[in-house]
Residue frames as a rotation matrix with the C-alpha (Angstrom) as fourth column:
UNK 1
0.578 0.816 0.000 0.00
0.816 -0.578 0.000 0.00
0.000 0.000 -1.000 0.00
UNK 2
-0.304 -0.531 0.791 0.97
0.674 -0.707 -0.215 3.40
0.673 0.468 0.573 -0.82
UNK 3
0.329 0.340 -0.881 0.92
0.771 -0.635 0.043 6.60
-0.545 -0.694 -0.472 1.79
UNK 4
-0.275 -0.539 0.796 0.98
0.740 -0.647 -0.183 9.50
0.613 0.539 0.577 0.07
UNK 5
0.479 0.836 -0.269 0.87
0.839 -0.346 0.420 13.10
0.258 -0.427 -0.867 2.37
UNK 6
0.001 -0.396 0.918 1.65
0.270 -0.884 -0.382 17.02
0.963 0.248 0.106 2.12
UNK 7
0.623 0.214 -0.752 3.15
0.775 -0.301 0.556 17.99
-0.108 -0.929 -0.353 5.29
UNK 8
0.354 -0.601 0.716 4.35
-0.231 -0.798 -0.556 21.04
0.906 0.032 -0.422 6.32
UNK 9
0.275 -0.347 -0.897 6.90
0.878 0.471 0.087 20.74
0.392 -0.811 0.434 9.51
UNK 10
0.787 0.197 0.584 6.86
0.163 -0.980 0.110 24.23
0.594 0.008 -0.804 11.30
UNK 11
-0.359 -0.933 0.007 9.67
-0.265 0.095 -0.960 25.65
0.895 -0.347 -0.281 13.85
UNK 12
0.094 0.149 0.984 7.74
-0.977 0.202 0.063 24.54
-0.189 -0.968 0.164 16.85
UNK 13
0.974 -0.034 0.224 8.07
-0.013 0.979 0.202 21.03
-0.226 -0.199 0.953 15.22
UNK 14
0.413 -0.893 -0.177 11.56
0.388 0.348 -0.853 21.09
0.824 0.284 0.490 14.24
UNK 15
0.246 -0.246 0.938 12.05
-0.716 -0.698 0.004 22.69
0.653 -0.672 -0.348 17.70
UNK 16
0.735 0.584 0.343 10.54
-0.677 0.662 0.322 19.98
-0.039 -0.469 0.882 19.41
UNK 17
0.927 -0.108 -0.360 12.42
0.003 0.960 -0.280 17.79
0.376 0.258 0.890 17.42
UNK 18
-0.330 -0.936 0.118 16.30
-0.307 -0.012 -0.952 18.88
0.892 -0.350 -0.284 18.85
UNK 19
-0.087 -0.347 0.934 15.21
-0.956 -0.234 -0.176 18.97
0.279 -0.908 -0.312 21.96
UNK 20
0.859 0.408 0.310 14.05
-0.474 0.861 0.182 15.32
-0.193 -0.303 0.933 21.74
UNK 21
0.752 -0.616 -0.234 17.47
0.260 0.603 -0.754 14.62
0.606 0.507 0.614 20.52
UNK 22
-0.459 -0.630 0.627 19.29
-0.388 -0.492 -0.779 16.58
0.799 -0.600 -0.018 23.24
UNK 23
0.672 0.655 0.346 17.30
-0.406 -0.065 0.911 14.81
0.619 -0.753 0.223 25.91
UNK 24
0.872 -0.082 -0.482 19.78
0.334 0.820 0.465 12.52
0.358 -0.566 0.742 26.91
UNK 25
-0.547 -0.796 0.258 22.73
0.602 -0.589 -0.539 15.34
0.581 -0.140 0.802 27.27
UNK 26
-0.279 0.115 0.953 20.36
-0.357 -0.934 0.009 16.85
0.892 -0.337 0.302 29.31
UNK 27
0.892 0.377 -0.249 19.91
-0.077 0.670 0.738 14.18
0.445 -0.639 0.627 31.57
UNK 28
0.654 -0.567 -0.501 22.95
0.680 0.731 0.059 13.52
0.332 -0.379 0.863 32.13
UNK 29
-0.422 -0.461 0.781 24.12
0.088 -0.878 -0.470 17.28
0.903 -0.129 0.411 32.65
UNK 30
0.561 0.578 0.593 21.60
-0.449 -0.389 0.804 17.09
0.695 -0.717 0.041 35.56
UNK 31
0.803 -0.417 -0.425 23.18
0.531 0.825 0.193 14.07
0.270 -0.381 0.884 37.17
UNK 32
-0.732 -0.681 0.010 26.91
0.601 -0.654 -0.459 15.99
0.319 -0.330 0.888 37.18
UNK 33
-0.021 0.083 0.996 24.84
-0.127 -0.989 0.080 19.18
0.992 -0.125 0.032 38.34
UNK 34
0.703 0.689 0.175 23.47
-0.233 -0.009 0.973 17.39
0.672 -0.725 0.154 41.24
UNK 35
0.405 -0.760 -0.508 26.85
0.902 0.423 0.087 15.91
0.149 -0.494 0.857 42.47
UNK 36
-0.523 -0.665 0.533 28.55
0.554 -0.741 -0.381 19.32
0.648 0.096 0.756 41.71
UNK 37
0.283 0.492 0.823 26.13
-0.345 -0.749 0.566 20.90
0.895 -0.444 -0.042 44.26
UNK 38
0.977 -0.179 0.114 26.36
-0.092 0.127 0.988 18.97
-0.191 -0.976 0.107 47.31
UNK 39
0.155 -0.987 -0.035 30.08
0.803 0.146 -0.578 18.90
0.576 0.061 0.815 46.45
UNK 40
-0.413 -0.361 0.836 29.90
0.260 -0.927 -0.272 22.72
0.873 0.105 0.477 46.50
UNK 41
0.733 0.636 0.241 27.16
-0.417 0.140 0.898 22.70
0.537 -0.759 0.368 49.77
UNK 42
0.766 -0.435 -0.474 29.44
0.643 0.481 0.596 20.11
-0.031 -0.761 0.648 51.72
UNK 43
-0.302 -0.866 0.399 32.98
0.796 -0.459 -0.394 22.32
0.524 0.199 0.828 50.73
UNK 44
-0.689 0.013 0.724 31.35
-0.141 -0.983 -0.116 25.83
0.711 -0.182 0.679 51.73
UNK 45
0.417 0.906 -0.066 28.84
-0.226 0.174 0.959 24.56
0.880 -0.385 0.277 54.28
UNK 46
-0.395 -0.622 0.676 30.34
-0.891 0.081 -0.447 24.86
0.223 -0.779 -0.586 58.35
UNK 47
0.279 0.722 0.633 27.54
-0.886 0.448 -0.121 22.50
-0.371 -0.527 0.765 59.70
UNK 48
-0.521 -0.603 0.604 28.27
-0.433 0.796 0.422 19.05
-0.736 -0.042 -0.676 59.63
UNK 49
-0.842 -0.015 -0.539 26.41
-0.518 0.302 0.800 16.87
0.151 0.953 -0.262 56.50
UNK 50
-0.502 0.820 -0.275 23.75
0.729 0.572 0.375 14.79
0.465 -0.012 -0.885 57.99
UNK 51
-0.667 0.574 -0.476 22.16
0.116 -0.551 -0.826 17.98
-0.736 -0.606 0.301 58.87
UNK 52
0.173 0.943 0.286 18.75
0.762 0.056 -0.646 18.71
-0.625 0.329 -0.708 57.66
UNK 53
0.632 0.196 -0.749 19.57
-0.292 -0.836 -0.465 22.47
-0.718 0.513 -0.471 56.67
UNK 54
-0.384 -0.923 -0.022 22.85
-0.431 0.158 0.888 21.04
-0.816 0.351 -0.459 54.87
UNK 55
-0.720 0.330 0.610 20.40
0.690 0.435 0.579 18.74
-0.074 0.838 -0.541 52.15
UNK 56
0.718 0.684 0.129 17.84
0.585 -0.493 -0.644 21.65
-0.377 0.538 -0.754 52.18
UNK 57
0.074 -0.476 -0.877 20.82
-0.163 -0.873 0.460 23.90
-0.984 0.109 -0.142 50.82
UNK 58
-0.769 -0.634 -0.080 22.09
-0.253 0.187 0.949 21.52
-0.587 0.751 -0.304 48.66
UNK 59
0.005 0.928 0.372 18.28
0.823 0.207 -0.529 20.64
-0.569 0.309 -0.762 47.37
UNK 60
0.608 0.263 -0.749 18.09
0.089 -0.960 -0.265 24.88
-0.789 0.094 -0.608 46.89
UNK 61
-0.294 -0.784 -0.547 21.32
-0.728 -0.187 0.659 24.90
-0.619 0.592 -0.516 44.84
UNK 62
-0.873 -0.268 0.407 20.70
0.112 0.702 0.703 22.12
-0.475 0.660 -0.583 42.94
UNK 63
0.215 0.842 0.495 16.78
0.917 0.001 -0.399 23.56
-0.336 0.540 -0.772 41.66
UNK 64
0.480 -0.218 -0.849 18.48
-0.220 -0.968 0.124 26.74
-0.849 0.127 -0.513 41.33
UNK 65
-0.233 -0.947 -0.221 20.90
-0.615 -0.033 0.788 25.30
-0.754 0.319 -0.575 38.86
UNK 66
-0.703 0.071 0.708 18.60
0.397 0.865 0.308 22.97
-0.590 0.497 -0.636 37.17
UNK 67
0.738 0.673 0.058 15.86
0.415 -0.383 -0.825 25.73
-0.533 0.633 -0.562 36.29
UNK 68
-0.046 -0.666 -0.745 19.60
-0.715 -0.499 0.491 27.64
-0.698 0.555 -0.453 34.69
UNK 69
-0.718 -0.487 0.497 20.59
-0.086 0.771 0.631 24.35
-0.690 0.411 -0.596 33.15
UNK 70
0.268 0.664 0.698 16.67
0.841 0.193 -0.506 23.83
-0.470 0.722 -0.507 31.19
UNK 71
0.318 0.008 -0.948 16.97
-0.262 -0.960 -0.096 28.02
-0.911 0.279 -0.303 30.62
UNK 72
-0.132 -0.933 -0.333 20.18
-0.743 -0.129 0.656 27.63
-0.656 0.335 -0.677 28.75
UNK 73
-0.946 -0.317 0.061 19.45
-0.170 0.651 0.740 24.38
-0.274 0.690 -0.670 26.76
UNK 74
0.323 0.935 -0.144 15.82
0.754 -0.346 -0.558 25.71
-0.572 0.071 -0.817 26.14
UNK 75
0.494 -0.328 -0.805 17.52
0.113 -0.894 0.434 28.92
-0.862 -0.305 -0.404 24.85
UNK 76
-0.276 -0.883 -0.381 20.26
-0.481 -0.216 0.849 27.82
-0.832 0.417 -0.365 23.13
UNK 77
-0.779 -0.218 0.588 18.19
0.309 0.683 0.662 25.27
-0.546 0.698 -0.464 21.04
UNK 78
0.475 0.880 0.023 15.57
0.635 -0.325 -0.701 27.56
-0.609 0.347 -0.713 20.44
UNK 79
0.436 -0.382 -0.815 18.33
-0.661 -0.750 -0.002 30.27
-0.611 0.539 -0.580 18.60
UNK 80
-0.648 -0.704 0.291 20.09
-0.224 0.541 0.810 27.10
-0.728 0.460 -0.509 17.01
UNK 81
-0.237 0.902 0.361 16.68
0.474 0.432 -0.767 25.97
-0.848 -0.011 -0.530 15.54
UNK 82
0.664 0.724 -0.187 15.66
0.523 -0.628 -0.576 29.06
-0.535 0.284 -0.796 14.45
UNK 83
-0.004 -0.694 -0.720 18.84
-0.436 -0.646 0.626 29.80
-0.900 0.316 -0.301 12.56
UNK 84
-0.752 -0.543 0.374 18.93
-0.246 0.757 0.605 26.55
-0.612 0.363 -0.703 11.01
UNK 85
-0.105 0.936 0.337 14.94
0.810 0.277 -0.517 26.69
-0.577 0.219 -0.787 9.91
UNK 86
0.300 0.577 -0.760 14.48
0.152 -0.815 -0.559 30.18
-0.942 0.052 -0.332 9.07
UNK 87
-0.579 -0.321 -0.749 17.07
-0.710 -0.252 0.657 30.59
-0.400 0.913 -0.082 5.64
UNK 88
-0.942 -0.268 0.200 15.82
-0.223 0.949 0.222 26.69
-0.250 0.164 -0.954 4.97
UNK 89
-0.617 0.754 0.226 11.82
-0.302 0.038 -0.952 27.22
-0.726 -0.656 0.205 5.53
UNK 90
0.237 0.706 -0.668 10.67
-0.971 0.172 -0.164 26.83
-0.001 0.687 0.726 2.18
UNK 91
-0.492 -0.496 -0.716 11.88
-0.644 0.760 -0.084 23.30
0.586 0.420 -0.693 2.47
UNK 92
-0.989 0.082 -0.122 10.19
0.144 0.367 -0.919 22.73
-0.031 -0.927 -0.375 5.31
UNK 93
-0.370 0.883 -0.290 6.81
-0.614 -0.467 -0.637 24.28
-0.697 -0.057 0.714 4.10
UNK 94
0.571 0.744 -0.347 4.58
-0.758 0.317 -0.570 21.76
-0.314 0.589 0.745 1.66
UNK 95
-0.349 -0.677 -0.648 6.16
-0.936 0.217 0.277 18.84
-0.047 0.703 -0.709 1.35
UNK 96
0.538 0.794 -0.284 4.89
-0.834 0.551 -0.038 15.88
0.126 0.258 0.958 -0.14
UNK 97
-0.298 -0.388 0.872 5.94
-0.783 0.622 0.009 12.60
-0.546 -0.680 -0.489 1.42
UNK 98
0.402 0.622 -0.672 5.44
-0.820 0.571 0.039 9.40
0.408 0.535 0.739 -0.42
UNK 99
-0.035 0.141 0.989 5.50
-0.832 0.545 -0.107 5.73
-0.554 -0.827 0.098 0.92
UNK 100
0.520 0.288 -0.804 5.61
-0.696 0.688 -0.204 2.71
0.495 0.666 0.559 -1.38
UNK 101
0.915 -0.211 0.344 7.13
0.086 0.935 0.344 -0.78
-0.395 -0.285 0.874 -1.12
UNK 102
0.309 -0.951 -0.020 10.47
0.821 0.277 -0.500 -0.01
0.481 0.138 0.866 -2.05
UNK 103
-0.482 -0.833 -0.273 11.26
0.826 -0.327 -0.460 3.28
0.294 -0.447 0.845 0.30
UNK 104
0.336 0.712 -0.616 10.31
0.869 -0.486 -0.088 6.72
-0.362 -0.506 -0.783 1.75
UNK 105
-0.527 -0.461 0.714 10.68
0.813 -0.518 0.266 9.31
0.247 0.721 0.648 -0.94
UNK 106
0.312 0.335 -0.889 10.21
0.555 -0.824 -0.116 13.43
-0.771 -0.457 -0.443 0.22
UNK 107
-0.079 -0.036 0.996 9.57
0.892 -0.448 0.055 16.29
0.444 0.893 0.067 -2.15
UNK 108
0.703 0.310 -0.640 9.36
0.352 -0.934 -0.066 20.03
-0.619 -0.179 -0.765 -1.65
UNK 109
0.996 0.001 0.094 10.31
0.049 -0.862 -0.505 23.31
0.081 0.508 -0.858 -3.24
UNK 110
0.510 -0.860 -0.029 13.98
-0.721 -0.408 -0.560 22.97
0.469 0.306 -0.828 -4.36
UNK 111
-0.297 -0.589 0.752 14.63
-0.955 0.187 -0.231 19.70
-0.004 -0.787 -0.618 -2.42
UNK 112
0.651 0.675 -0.347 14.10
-0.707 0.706 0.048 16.10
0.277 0.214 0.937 -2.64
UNK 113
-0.658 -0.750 0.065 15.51
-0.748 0.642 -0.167 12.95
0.084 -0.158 -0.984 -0.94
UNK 114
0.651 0.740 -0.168 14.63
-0.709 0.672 0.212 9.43
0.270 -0.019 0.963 -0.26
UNK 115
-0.374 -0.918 0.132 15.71
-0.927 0.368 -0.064 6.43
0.010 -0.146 -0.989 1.02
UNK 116
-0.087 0.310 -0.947 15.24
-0.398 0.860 0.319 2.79
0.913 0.405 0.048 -0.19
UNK 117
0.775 0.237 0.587 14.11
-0.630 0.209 0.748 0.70
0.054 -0.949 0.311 3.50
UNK 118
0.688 -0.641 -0.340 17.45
0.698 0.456 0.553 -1.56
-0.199 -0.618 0.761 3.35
UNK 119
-0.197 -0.834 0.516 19.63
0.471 -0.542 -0.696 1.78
0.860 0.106 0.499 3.22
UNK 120
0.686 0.074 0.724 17.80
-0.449 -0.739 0.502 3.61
0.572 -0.669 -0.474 6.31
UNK 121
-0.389 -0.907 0.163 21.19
-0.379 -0.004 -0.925 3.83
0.840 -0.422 -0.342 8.81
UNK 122
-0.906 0.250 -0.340 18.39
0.388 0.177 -0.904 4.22
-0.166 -0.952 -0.257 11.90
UNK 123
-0.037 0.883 0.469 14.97
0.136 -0.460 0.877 4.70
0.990 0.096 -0.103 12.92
UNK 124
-0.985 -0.173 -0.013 14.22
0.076 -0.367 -0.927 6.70
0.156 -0.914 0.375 15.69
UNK 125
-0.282 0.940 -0.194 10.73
0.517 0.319 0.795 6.96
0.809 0.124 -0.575 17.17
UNK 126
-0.928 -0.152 -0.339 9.06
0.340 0.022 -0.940 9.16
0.150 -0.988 0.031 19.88
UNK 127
-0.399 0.853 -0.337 5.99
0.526 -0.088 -0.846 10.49
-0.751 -0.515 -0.413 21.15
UNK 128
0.303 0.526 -0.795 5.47
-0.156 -0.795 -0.586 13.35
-0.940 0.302 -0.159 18.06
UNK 129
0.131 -0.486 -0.864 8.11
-0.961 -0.277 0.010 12.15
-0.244 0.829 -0.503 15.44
UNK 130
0.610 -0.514 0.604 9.59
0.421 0.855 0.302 9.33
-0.671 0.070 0.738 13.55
UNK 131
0.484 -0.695 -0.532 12.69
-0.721 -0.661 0.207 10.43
-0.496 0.283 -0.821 12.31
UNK 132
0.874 -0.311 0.373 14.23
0.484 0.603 -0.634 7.73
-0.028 0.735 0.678 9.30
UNK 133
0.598 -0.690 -0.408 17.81
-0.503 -0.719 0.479 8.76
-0.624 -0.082 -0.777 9.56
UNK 134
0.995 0.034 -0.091 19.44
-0.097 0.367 -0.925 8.33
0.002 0.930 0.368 6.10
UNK 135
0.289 -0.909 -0.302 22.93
0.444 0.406 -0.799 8.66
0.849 0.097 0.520 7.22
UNK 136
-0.564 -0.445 -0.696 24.53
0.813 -0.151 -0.562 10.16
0.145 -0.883 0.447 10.76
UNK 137
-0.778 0.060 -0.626 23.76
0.146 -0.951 -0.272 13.71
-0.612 -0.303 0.731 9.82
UNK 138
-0.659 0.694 -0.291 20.73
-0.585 -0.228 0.779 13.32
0.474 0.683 0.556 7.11
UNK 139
-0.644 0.749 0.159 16.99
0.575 0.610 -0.546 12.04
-0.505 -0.260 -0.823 8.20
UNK 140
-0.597 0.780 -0.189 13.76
0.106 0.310 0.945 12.38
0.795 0.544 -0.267 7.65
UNK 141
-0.872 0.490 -0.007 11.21
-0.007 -0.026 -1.000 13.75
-0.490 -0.871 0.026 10.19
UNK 142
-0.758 0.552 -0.347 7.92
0.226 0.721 0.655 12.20
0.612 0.418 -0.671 9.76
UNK 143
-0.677 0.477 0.561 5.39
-0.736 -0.408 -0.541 14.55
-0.029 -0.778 0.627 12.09
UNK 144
-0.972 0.236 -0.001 2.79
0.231 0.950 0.212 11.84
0.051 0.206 -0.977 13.52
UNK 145
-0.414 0.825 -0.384 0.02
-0.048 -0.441 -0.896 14.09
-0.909 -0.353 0.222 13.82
UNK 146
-0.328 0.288 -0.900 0.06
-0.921 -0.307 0.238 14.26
-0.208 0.907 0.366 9.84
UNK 147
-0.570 0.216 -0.793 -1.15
-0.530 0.642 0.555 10.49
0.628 0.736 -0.251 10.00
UNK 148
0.348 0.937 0.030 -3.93
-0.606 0.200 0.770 8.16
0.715 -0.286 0.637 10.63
UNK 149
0.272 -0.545 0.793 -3.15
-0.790 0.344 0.507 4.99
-0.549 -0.765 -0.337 13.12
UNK 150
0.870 -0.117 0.479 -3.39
0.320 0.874 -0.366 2.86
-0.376 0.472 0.797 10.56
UNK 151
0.828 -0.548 0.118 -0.91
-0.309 -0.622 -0.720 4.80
0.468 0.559 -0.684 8.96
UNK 152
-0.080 -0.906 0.415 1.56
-0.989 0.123 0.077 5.08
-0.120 -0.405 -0.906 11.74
UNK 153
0.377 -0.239 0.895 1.27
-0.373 0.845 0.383 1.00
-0.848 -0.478 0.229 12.33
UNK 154
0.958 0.085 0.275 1.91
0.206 0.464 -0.861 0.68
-0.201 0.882 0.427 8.49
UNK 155
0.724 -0.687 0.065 4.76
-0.670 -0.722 -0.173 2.99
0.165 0.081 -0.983 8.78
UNK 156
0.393 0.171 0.903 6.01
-0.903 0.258 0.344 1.04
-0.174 -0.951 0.256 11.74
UNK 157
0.635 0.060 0.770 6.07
0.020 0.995 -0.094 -2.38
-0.772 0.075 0.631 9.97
UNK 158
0.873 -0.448 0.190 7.44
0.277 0.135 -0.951 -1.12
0.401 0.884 0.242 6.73
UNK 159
0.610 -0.756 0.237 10.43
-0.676 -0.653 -0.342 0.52
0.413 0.048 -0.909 8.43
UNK 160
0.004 -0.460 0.888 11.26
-0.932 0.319 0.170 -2.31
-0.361 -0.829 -0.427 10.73
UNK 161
0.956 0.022 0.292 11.60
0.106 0.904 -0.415 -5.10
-0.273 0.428 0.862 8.33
Protein backbone atom coordinates (compact mmCIF):
# COMPACT_ATOMS: atom_id res chain seq x y z
CA UNK A 1 0.00 0.00 0.00
CA UNK A 2 0.97 3.40 -0.82
CA UNK A 3 0.92 6.60 1.79
CA UNK A 4 0.98 9.50 0.07
CA UNK A 5 0.87 13.10 2.37
CA UNK A 6 1.65 17.02 2.12
CA UNK A 7 3.15 17.99 5.29
CA UNK A 8 4.35 21.04 6.32
CA UNK A 9 6.90 20.74 9.51
CA UNK A 10 6.86 24.23 11.30
CA UNK A 11 9.67 25.65 13.85
CA UNK A 12 7.74 24.54 16.85
CA UNK A 13 8.07 21.03 15.22
CA UNK A 14 11.56 21.09 14.24
CA UNK A 15 12.05 22.69 17.70
CA UNK A 16 10.54 19.98 19.41
CA UNK A 17 12.42 17.79 17.42
CA UNK A 18 16.30 18.88 18.85
CA UNK A 19 15.21 18.97 21.96
CA UNK A 20 14.05 15.32 21.74
CA UNK A 21 17.47 14.62 20.52
CA UNK A 22 19.29 16.58 23.24
CA UNK A 23 17.30 14.81 25.91
CA UNK A 24 19.78 12.52 26.91
CA UNK A 25 22.73 15.34 27.27
CA UNK A 26 20.36 16.85 29.31
CA UNK A 27 19.91 14.18 31.57
CA UNK A 28 22.95 13.52 32.13
CA UNK A 29 24.12 17.28 32.65
CA UNK A 30 21.60 17.09 35.56
CA UNK A 31 23.18 14.07 37.17
CA UNK A 32 26.91 15.99 37.18
CA UNK A 33 24.84 19.18 38.34
CA UNK A 34 23.47 17.39 41.24
CA UNK A 35 26.85 15.91 42.47
CA UNK A 36 28.55 19.32 41.71
CA UNK A 37 26.13 20.90 44.26
CA UNK A 38 26.36 18.97 47.31
CA UNK A 39 30.08 18.90 46.45
CA UNK A 40 29.90 22.72 46.50
CA UNK A 41 27.16 22.70 49.77
CA UNK A 42 29.44 20.11 51.72
CA UNK A 43 32.98 22.32 50.73
CA UNK A 44 31.35 25.83 51.73
CA UNK A 45 28.84 24.56 54.28
CA UNK A 46 30.34 24.86 58.35
CA UNK A 47 27.54 22.50 59.70
CA UNK A 48 28.27 19.05 59.63
CA UNK A 49 26.41 16.87 56.50
CA UNK A 50 23.75 14.79 57.99
CA UNK A 51 22.16 17.98 58.87
CA UNK A 52 18.75 18.71 57.66
CA UNK A 53 19.57 22.47 56.67
CA UNK A 54 22.85 21.04 54.87
CA UNK A 55 20.40 18.74 52.15
CA UNK A 56 17.84 21.65 52.18
CA UNK A 57 20.82 23.90 50.82
CA UNK A 58 22.09 21.52 48.66
CA UNK A 59 18.28 20.64 47.37
CA UNK A 60 18.09 24.88 46.89
CA UNK A 61 21.32 24.90 44.84
CA UNK A 62 20.70 22.12 42.94
CA UNK A 63 16.78 23.56 41.66
CA UNK A 64 18.48 26.74 41.33
CA UNK A 65 20.90 25.30 38.86
CA UNK A 66 18.60 22.97 37.17
CA UNK A 67 15.86 25.73 36.29
CA UNK A 68 19.60 27.64 34.69
CA UNK A 69 20.59 24.35 33.15
CA UNK A 70 16.67 23.83 31.19
CA UNK A 71 16.97 28.02 30.62
CA UNK A 72 20.18 27.63 28.75
CA UNK A 73 19.45 24.38 26.76
CA UNK A 74 15.82 25.71 26.14
CA UNK A 75 17.52 28.92 24.85
CA UNK A 76 20.26 27.82 23.13
CA UNK A 77 18.19 25.27 21.04
CA UNK A 78 15.57 27.56 20.44
CA UNK A 79 18.33 30.27 18.60
CA UNK A 80 20.09 27.10 17.01
CA UNK A 81 16.68 25.97 15.54
CA UNK A 82 15.66 29.06 14.45
CA UNK A 83 18.84 29.80 12.56
CA UNK A 84 18.93 26.55 11.01
CA UNK A 85 14.94 26.69 9.91
CA UNK A 86 14.48 30.18 9.07
CA UNK A 87 17.07 30.59 5.64
CA UNK A 88 15.82 26.69 4.97
CA UNK A 89 11.82 27.22 5.53
CA UNK A 90 10.67 26.83 2.18
CA UNK A 91 11.88 23.30 2.47
CA UNK A 92 10.19 22.73 5.31
CA UNK A 93 6.81 24.28 4.10
CA UNK A 94 4.58 21.76 1.66
CA UNK A 95 6.16 18.84 1.35
CA UNK A 96 4.89 15.88 -0.14
CA UNK A 97 5.94 12.60 1.42
CA UNK A 98 5.44 9.40 -0.42
CA UNK A 99 5.50 5.73 0.92
CA UNK A 100 5.61 2.71 -1.38
CA UNK A 101 7.13 -0.78 -1.12
CA UNK A 102 10.47 -0.01 -2.05
CA UNK A 103 11.26 3.28 0.30
CA UNK A 104 10.31 6.72 1.75
CA UNK A 105 10.68 9.31 -0.94
CA UNK A 106 10.21 13.43 0.22
CA UNK A 107 9.57 16.29 -2.15
CA UNK A 108 9.36 20.03 -1.65
CA UNK A 109 10.31 23.31 -3.24
CA UNK A 110 13.98 22.97 -4.36
CA UNK A 111 14.63 19.70 -2.42
CA UNK A 112 14.10 16.10 -2.64
CA UNK A 113 15.51 12.95 -0.94
CA UNK A 114 14.63 9.43 -0.26
CA UNK A 115 15.71 6.43 1.02
CA UNK A 116 15.24 2.79 -0.19
CA UNK A 117 14.11 0.70 3.50
CA UNK A 118 17.45 -1.56 3.35
CA UNK A 119 19.63 1.78 3.22
CA UNK A 120 17.80 3.61 6.31
CA UNK A 121 21.19 3.83 8.81
CA UNK A 122 18.39 4.22 11.90
CA UNK A 123 14.97 4.70 12.92
CA UNK A 124 14.22 6.70 15.69
CA UNK A 125 10.73 6.96 17.17
CA UNK A 126 9.06 9.16 19.88
CA UNK A 127 5.99 10.49 21.15
CA UNK A 128 5.47 13.35 18.06
CA UNK A 129 8.11 12.15 15.44
CA UNK A 130 9.59 9.33 13.55
CA UNK A 131 12.69 10.43 12.31
CA UNK A 132 14.23 7.73 9.30
CA UNK A 133 17.81 8.76 9.56
CA UNK A 134 19.44 8.33 6.10
CA UNK A 135 22.93 8.66 7.22
CA UNK A 136 24.53 10.16 10.76
CA UNK A 137 23.76 13.71 9.82
CA UNK A 138 20.73 13.32 7.11
CA UNK A 139 16.99 12.04 8.20
CA UNK A 140 13.76 12.38 7.65
CA UNK A 141 11.21 13.75 10.19
CA UNK A 142 7.92 12.20 9.76
CA UNK A 143 5.39 14.55 12.09
CA UNK A 144 2.79 11.84 13.52
CA UNK A 145 0.02 14.09 13.82
CA UNK A 146 0.06 14.26 9.84
CA UNK A 147 -1.15 10.49 10.00
CA UNK A 148 -3.93 8.16 10.63
CA UNK A 149 -3.15 4.99 13.12
CA UNK A 150 -3.39 2.86 10.56
CA UNK A 151 -0.91 4.80 8.96
CA UNK A 152 1.56 5.08 11.74
CA UNK A 153 1.27 1.00 12.33
CA UNK A 154 1.91 0.68 8.49
CA UNK A 155 4.76 2.99 8.78
CA UNK A 156 6.01 1.04 11.74
CA UNK A 157 6.07 -2.38 9.97
CA UNK A 158 7.44 -1.12 6.73
CA UNK A 159 10.43 0.52 8.43
CA UNK A 160 11.26 -2.31 10.73
CA UNK A 161 11.60 -5.10 8.33
Amino acid sequence: MEIKKKITISLKDYFLFNIGLMKKSIISYMLVLFVMCIAFVFVFYEDKPNTLTFWLNSLLFYVIGLVFLVLYFGLITFFASKKAYTPNKKYYENIDIVMNDEGIYQYSEGAESGVTYDKIFKFKENSLFFVVLVSPRQGIILPKKAFSKSELEEIRTKIKK
